[in-house]
C-alpha positions in Angstrom: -52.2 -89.8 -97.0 -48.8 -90.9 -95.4 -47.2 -87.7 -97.3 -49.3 -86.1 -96.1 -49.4 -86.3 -92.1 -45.3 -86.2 -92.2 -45.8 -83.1 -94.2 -48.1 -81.2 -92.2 -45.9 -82.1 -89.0 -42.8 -80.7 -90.3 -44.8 -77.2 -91.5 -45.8 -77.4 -87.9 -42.3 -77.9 -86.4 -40.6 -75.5 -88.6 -41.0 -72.3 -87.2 -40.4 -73.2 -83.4 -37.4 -74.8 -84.8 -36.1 -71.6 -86.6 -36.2 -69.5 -83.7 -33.3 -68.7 -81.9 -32.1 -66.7 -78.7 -30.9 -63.1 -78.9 -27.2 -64.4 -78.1 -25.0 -67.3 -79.6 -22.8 -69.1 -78.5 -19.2 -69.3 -79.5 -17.5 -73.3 -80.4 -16.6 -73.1 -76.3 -19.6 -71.9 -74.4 -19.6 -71.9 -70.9 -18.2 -73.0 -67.6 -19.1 -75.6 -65.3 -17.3 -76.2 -62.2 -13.9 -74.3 -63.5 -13.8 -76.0 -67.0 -15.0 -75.0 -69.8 -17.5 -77.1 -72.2 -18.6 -76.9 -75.7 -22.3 -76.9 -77.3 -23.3 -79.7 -79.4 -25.8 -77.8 -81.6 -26.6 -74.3 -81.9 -28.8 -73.0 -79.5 -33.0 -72.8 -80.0 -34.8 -70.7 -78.2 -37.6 -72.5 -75.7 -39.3 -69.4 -73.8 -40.5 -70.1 -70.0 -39.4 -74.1 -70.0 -35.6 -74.2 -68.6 -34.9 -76.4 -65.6 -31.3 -76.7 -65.6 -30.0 -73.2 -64.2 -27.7 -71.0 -66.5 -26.2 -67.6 -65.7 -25.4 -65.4 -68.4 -22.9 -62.7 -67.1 -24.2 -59.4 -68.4 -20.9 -56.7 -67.7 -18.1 -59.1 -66.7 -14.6 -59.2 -67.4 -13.2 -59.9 -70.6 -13.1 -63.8 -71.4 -16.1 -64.3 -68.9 -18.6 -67.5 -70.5 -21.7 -68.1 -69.3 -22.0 -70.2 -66.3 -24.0 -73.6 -66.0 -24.5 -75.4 -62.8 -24.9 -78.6 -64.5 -23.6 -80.9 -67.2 -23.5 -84.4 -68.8 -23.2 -86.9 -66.1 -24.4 -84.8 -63.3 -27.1 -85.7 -61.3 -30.2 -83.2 -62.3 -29.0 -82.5 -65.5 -31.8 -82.6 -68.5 -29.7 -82.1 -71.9 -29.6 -78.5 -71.8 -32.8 -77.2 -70.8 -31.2 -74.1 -69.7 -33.5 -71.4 -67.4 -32.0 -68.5 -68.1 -30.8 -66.1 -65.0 -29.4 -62.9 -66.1 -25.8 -61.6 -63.8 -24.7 -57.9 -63.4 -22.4 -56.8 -61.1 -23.2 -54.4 -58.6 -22.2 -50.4 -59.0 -19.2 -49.9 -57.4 -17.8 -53.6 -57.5 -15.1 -54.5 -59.7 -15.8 -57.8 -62.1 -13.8 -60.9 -61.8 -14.3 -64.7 -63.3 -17.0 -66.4 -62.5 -16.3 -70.0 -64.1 -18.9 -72.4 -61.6 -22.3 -72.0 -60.6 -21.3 -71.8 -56.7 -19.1 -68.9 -57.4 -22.4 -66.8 -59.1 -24.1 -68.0 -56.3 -21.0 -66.6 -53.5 -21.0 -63.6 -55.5 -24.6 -63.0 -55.2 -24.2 -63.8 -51.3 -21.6 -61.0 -50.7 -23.5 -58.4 -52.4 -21.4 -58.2 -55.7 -23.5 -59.4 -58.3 -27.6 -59.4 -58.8 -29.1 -62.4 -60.1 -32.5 -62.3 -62.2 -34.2 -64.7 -63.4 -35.6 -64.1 -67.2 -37.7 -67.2 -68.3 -38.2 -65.3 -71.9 -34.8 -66.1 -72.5 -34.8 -70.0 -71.7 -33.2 -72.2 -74.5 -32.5 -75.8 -75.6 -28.5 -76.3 -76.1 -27.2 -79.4 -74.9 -23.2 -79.0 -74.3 -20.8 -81.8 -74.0 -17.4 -82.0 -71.4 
């Protein structure tokens, strides 16, 4: 019986722990606030759960990173559990480095970008400064 239980948990666990997101990550990841952070493990897909926002920039320039407005040691961070809002720049506007969460947000203010939020594409990835 107690080879059991721990048995029939993993069987259970396995498959949600297999799946993964449609993009991955490189060794260096994102930016937050002008710097650039790392993942700690690869990322696993959590559809509809994120709380920590995370823009992924959909037709930027090259070398542009996703964007997270929060990381270790910031208040309101939750280890990763990213909510995944997709970025495209607007027709007609020429793409430039987004590297913090208040420049998507800027960008979005003067009309150059559209954000969208896609919960299908939340994930679990904690990063580390």
């Amino acid at each position: 019986m107690a080879v059991a239980v721990p048995a029939i948990m993993l069987a259970t666990l396995a498959p949600a722990q297999a799946e993964r997101p449609g993009f991955v990550f490189p060794g260096i990841c994102c930016y937050y606030n002008g710097q650039v952070v790392r993942t700690v493990v690869p990322p696993a897909a959590f559809p509809n759960t994120g709380i920590d926002p995370f823009y992924g920039i959909t037709n930027g320039v090259t070398g542009q990173k996703g964007v997270v407005a929060v990381a270790p040691g910031a208040v309101g961070y939750h280890g990763g559990h990213w909510a995944f809002n997709a970025v495209s720049f607007d027709p007609g506007v020429t793409p430039y480095l987004l590297t913090s969460a208040a420049a998507v947000l800027a960008a979005a203010a003067a009309g150059d970008v559209s954000v969208t939020r896609v919960p299908a594409m939340d994930f679990l990835c904690p990063i580390q400064l």
